[in-house]
N, C-alpha and C positions, 0 to 999 in steps of 0.2 A: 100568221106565223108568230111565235113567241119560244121562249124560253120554257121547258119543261127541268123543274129539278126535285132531284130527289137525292136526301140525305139521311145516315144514321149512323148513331157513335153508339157501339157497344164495348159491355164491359170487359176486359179481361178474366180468364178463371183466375189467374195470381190476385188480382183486387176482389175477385167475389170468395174468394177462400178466407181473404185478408179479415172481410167485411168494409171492404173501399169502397168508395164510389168510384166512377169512371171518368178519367182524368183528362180523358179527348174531348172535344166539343168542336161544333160545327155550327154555322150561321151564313144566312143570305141574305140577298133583295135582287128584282128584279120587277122591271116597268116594260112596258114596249119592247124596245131589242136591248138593252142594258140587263147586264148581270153582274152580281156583284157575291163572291161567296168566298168564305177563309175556314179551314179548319186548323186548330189546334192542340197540341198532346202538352197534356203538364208534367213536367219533367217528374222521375218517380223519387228524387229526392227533395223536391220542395216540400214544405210543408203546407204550401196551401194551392198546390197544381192546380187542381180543378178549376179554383176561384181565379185564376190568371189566366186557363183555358178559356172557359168561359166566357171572362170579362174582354180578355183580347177578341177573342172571334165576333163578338156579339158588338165592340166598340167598333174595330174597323170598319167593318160591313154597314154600321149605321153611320158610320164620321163621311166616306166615300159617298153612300148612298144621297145625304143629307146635301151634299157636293153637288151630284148629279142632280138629283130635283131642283136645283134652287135656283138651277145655272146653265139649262139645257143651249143645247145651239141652234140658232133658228133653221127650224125645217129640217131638221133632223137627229138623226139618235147617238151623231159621235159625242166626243169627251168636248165640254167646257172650256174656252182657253180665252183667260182672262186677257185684253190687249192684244189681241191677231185677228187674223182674216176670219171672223170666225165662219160668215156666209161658205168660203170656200173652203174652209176646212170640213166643213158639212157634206159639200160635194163628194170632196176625196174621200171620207171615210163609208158615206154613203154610196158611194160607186156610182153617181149620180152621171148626167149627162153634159155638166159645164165644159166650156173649152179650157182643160187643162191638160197641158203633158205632161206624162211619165213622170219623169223628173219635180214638176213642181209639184204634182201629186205625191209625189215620196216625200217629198220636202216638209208639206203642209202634214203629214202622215204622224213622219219624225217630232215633227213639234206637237201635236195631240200627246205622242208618246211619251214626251218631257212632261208634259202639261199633268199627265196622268202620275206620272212620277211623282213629282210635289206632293200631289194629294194623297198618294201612298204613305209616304214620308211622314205629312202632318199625321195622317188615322195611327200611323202605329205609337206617331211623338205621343199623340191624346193618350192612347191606351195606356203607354207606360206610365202618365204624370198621373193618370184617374185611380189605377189599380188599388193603391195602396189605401183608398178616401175610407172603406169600410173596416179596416182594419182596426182592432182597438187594443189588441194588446204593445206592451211597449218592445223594442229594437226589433219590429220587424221591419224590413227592407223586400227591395224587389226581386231578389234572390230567390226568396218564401213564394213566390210567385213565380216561378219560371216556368214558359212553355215556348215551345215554337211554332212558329205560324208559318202558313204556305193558304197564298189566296191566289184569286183570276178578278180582276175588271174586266167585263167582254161585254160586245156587242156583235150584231152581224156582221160579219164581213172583218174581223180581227178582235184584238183584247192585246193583256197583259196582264203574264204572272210573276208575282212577288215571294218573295220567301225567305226564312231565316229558318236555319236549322236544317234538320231533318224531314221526313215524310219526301212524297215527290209531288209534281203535277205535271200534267198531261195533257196537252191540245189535239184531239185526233180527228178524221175522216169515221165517221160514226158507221160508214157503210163497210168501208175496208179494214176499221182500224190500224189504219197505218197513222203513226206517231207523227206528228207534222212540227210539236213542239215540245219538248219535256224541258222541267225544272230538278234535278237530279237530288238527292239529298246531299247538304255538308257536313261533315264529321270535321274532328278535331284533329289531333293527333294518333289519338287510339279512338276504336273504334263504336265505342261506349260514349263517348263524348262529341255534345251536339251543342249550337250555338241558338242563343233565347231571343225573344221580341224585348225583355225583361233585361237581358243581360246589358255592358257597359259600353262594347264595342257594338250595338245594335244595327245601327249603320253602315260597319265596312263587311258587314254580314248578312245585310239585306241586298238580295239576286234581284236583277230585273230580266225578266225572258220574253220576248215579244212575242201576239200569237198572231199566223200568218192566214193569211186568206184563202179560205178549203176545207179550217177548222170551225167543226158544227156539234163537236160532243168536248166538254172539258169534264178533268174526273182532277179531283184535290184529294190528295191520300196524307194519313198522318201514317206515323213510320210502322203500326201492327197492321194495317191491311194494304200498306207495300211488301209485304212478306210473301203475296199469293195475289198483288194485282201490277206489280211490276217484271219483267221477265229477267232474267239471269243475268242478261246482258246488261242488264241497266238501260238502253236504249228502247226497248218496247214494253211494252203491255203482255201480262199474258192473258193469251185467246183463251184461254184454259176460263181461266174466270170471266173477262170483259165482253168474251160473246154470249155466252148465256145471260151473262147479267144486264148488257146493254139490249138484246134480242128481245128481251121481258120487259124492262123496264122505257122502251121505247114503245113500246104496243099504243093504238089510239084509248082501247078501253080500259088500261091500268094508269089510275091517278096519281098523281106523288104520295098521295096520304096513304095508298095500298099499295104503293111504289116500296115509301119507306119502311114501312111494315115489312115487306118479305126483304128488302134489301138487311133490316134486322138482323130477320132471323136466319140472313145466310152469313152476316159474318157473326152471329154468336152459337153460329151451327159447330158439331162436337168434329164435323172438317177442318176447320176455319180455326178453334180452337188447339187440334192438334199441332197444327204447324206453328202458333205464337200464343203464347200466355197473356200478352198484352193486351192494351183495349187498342181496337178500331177503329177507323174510321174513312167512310167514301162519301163527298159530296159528288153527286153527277150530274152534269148541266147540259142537257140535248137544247138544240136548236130547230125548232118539233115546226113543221108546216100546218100543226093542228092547231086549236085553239085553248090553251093552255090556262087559266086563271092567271092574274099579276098577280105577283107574292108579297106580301108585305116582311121587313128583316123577320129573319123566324128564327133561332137558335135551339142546340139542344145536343144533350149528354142522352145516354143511354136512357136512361129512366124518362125526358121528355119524349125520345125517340117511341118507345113504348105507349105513351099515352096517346101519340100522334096515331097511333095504329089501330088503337082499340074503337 
């Protein structure tokens, strides 16, 4: 059993008219039962979106990742907690067979959950203080750089999704798609205005949403393919899109690499198009009883998405 994922950010026609590049980008890792994936959209008034998409998705995913390898728990595949029970927090997260009750299981749960928190916290702090290193010309700031991020930490048997801004995420029953978790988009005031990984107040804007036990498919949407993969309500998914796309992309004999490819070319399909100009993006994370390859962090905007396929 392993983690099966498959990812692709395509461009918008508004940036392909433009001659843009595509300002979403999306990035993973996953080992054993650990998953770790963030997408993010570069705001369309930065001047260097992309590069702050990019660099946030691709930092986080490695700062967590680099966390998780370094620091596992023994005999098992929960979150690292520096200073605690960690033997028995391996149990609880593991659904193992220790004698624990209820109660102390939720306990030891809840502090994983902290634990994992921190580590959120530090990956986005890195991201913001790194972004700006390649930059060369003078008074640019982190502003030039804004995007928003929505990521999952997940293993078997639970996770946790983070977010700042916009797009949504989703913890679901892969057989029912019934929604078990979602992280909803934030807006501002009006309804154009979303809040950044980049921006000042980063922290009283970053969501923590817990995923609960039953969840085996997570899907990371930046806010162009929540237009046709979240449902009206805001609380579901639409079937409309996630059954087809999950009924394909969960098959034994379709790979992520041929996964990502048609996942492509369905949201820079002239469907998928009509309903939003914007660029897209779906990372999708099954929890596959097959035998899946470990993924090493992979990232990638449209144009890698494309090369992944060929």
């Amino acid at each position: 059993m392993s983690w099966k994922i498959v990812g692709a950010s395509a461009q918008g026609t508004t940036h392909a008219a433009n001659n843009q590049e595509c300002q979403d980008a999306n990035a993973f890792w996953s080992v054993g039962s650990w998953f770790v994936g963030v997408v993010c959209d570069g705001a369309g008034t930065a001047r260097f979106a992309a590069i702050g998409a990019r660099h946030g998705a691709r930092t986080v995913v490695e700062r967590i990742a680099a966390h998780l390898a370094s620091a596992p728990l023994p005999g098992s595949d929960g979150p690292p907690l520096a200073g605690t029970d960690q033997a028995r927090i391996g149990e609880a997260l593991a659904g193992g067979t220790a004698p624990l009750v209820a109660e102390t299981n939720e306990a030891l749960i809840d502090e994983a959950d902290e634990a994992l928190r921190s580590v959120v916290i530090e990956a986005v702090a890195l991201a913001r203080d790194t972004v700006l290193a390649p930059a060369t010309e003078e008074g640019v700031t982190l502003a030039d750089f804004n995007a928003t991020l929505v990521g999952c930490v997940g293993w078997h048997g639970g996770g946790l999704l983070f977010h700042i801004g916009d797009g949504a995420a989703v913890a679901l029953d892969a057989t029912s798609l019934h929604v078990l978790a979602i992280s909803p988009p934030e807006n501002g005031e009006f309804a154009e205005q979303t809040f950044f990984y980049t921006g000042s107040e980063w922290r009283e804007h970053l969501r923590f949403t817990p995923v609960p036990l039953g969840a085996n498919l997570i899907a990371l949407m930046s806010d162009g393919a929540m237009t046709f993969g979240i449902a009206a309500n805001r609380r579901d998914v639409d079937r409309r899109f996630f059954g087809p796309v999950t009924k394909f992309l969960s098959r034994d004999g379709v790979s992520p690499q041929a996964g990502s490819a048609a996942l492509l070319a369905t949201l820079s399909s002239p469907g998928a198009c009509r309903v939003t100009h914007d660029d897209k993006t779906l990372l999708w994370a099954y929890w596959s009883t097959g035998d899946a390859p470990e993924s090493e962090t992979v990232s990638g905007n449209a144009e890698e998405s494309r090369r992944t396929g060929e």
